[in-house]
C-alpha positions in Angstrom: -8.9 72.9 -48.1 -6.7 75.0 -45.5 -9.4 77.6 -45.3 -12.2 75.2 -44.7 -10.3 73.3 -41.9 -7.4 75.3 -40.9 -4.1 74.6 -39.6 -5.9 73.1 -36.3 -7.6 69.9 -38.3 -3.9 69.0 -40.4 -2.4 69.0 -37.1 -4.4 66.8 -35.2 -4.7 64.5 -37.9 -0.8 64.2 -37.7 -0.5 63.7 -34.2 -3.5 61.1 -34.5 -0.8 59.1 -36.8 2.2 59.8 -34.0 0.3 58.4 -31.4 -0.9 55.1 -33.6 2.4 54.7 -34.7 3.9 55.3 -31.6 1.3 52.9 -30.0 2.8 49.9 -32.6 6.4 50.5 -31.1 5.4 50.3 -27.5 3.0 47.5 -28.2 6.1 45.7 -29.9 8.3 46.7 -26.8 6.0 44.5 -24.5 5.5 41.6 -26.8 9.0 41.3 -26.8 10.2 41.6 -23.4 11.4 38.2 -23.1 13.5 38.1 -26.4 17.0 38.1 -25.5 18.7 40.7 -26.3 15.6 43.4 -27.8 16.3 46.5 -27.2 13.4 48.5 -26.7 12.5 51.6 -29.1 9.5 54.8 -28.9 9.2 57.2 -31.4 10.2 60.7 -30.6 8.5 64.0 -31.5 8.1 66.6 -29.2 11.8 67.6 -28.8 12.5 67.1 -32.4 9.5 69.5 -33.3 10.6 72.1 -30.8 13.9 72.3 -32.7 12.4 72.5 -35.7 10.5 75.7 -35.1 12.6 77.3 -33.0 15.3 77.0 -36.0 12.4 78.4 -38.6 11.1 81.2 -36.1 13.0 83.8 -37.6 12.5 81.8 -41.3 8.3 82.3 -41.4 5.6 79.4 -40.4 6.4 76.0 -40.4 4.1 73.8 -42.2 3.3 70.7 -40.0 3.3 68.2 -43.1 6.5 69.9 -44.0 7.4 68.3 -40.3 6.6 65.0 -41.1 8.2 64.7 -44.6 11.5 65.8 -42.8 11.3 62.9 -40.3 9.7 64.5 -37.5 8.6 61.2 -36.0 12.0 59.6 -35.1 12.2 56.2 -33.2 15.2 55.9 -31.1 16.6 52.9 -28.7 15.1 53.6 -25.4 17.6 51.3 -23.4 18.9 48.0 -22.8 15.9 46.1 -21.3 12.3 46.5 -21.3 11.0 48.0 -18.2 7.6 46.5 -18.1 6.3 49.2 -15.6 8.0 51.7 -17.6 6.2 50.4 -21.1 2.1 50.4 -19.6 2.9 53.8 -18.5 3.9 55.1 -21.7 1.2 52.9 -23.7 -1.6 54.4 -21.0 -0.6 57.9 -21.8 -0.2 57.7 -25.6 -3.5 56.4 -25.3 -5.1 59.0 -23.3 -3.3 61.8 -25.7 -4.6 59.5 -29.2 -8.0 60.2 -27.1 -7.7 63.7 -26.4 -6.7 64.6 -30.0 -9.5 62.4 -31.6 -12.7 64.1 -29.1 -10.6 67.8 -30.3 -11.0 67.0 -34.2 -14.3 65.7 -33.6 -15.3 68.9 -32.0 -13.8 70.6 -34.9 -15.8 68.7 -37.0 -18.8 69.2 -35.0 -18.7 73.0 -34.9 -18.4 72.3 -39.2 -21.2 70.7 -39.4 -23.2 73.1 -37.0 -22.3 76.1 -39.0 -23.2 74.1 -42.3 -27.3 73.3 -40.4 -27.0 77.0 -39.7 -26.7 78.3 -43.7 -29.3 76.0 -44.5 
């Protein structure tokens, strides 16, 4: 299945689920602002990933699902209140990176399909 859709399509797909999952936690944060004593959480990746392979660099590829099974996606406190301001800014630009990663694998999967009309 690698060699039909590549490393490019298994990644996206994973950081579809990061930003859905990620959406849950900052959706939760502002649904609870009010509740006394919530402390607000978001799911971190980025950093986490960049440690990972730059510790397997010298060690060969790192496989992304191999990522993920390791608990890539780690959610963390992210203070003592919630910061209403702070919360619609992070749920705007999760959702504006859950875009941009869904219009990329559909244009994977469009150029797929345009290369299948084209054998035919």
């Amino acid at each position: 299945m690698n060699a039909l859709f590549g490393k490019t399509t298994e990644m996206l797909s994973l950081l579809l689920g990061y930003h859905s999952e990620r959406h849950k936690i900052i959706s939760s944060n502002i649904a609870n602002m009010d509740t006394p004593g919530y402390q607000p959480k978001d799911m971190i990746f980025d950093k986490e990933l960049a440690k990972k392979i730059a510790s397997q660099r010298s060690g060969g590829e790192i496989s992304v699902k191999e990522a993920a099974d390791e608990g890539v996606f780690i959610v963390v406190n992210d203070g003592s209140r919630v910061n209403i301001d702070k919360e619609m800014s992070k749920l705007a630009e999760n959702h504006l990176m859950y875009n941009l990663k869904a219009e990329l694998l559909a244009r994977k999967f469009r150029g797929l399909k345009d290369i299948v009309k084209g054998m035919k």
